[in-house]
Each structure stands twice: as structure tokens, then as C-alpha cells.
N, C-alpha and C positions, 0 to 999 in steps of 0.2 A: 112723531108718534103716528100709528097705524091706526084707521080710523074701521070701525067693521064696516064697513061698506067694501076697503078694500082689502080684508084678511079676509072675507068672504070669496070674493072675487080669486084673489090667490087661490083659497080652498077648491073654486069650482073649476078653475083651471089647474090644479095637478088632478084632480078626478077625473077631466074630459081628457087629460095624458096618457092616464092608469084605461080609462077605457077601449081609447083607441091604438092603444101599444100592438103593434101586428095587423096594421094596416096604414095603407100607404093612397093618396089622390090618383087622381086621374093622370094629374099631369108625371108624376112620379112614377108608375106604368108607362106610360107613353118613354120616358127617358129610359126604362130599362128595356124597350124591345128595339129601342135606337140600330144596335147595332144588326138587327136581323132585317131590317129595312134601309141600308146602306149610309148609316149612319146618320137619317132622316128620321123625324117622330111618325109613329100613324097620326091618321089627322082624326077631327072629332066624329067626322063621319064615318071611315073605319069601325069605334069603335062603339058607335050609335049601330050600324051595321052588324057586326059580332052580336052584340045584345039584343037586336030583335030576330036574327035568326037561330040565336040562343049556340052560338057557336064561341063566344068568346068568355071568358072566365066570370064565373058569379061577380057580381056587384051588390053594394047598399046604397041608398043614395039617403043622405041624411040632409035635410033641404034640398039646398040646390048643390051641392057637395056630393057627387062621385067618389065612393071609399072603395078598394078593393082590398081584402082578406089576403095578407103576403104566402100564407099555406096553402091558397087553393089556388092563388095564381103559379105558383110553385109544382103542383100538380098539373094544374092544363099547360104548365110552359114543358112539361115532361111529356104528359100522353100527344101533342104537336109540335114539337119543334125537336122530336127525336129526329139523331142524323143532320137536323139543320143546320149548315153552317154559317157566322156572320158572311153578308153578301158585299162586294167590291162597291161604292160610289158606281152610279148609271151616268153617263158624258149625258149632254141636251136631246140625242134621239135614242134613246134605250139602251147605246151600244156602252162598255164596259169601260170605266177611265183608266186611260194610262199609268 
């Protein structure tokens, strides 16, 4: 038998679903710009960096929870990474891997 304590709990997690449907963590961004950074994540600095130069995509932060909005990171991946193409693996001094 289901006790209300946790058909509540059920309730408040399909709500917290239904809210955050079309957005995605931090680390979830970092794996989709993978391949534009050589198959490498940006690091947290990076993207601490974008954010207070105000050059990287809107965020929310819900606690300590970094969300980004999949539509507007969809728009800044368009207005900068026009023409970009995914980039080769860098060997240990910069140069291009075989």
C-alpha cells in the first residue's frame, strides 16, 4: 500500500518534470559543446567566464543547480558558432593529431 507521504512525493516529482521540461544542467551543455572543443568538455571555468562577461548563453541557477533553457542555448549556439566547424583532437603541444 502507498502511504501519502510517498504519493505526495511521486506528485511533487512528476511537477518538478513538467516544470523543468526544456532545460537541460550544466554538465548536459558542457557534453553538447564537446565536439566544438575537440572532443573535450569546457571546464567550469569556461563557463563561470561566459557568464560574468555575459558572453555565454542565459542561465538559472536553482540552488546550487546550474539550468540552461534548451531555446535560448539553441539561439546563442546559432548567433556564435555560425560557420564553426567541429575541431580535430589537439596532440600534447597544440599541434593537430594524426
Amino acid at each position: 500500500m502507498v502511504s501519502e507521504r510517498d504519493a505526495a512525493a511521486a506528485r511533487a516529482g512528476t511537477l518538478a518534470k513538467q516544470l523543468l521540461e526544456g532545460y537541460f544542467t550544466e554538465d548536459e551543455f558542457k557534453d553538447s559543446l564537446a565536439p566544438f572543443y575537440g572532443g573535450k568538455r569546457p571546464g567550469d571555468r569556461t563557463l563561470r567566464r561566459w557568464h560574468q562577461r555575459r558572453i555565454g548563453p542565459p542561465r538559472i541557477r536553482i540552488g546550487r543547480v546550474v539550468m540552461y533553457k534548451a531555446e535560448l542555448v539553441r539561439d546563442w549556439l546559432d548567433r556564435h558558432l555560425k560557420g564553426a566547424e567541429p575541431r580535430a583532437p589537439r596532440g600534447r603541444r597544440g599541434r593537430r593529431a594524426a
